[in-house]
C-alpha positions as CSV (number, residue, x, y, z in Angstrom):
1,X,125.7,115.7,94.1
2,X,124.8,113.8,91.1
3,X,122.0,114.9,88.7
4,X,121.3,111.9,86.5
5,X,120.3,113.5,83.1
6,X,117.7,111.2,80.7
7,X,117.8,111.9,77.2
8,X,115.7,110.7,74.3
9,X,112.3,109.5,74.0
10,X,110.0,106.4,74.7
11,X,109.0,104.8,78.5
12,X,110.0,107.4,81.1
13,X,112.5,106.4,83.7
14,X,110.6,107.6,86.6
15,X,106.8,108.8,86.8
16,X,105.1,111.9,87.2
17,X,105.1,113.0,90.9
18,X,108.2,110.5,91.8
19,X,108.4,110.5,95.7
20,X,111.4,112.2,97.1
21,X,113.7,109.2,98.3
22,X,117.0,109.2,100.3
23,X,119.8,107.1,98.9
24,X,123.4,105.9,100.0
25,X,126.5,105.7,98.4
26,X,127.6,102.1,98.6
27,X,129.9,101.3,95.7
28,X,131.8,103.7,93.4
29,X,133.7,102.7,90.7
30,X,135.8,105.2,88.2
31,X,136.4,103.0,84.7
32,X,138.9,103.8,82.7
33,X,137.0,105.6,80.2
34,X,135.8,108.4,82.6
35,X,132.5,106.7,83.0
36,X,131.9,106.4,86.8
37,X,129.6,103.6,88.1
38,X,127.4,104.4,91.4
39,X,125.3,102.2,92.6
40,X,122.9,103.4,95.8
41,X,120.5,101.6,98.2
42,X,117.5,103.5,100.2
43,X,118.4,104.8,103.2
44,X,117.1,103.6,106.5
């Protein structure tokens, strides 16, 4: 599981009372840093 962690101040990322949404995995990439890029899509 990934827990996406937002830090800092100014516009929030998501609003109050965010549905609940279902994602999939469709592209991981691992840079050489130690940064790893997900990207998701909704689920059907």
């Amino acid at each position: 599981m990934v827990y996406p962690i937002v830090l800092g101040s100014g516009k929030k990322l998501f609003p109050d009372g965010f549905p609940h949404t279902t994602l999939e995995l469709v592209e991981s990439r691992a840079l050489r840093s130690g940064v790893v890029i997900n990207t998701y899509r909704p689920s059907r």
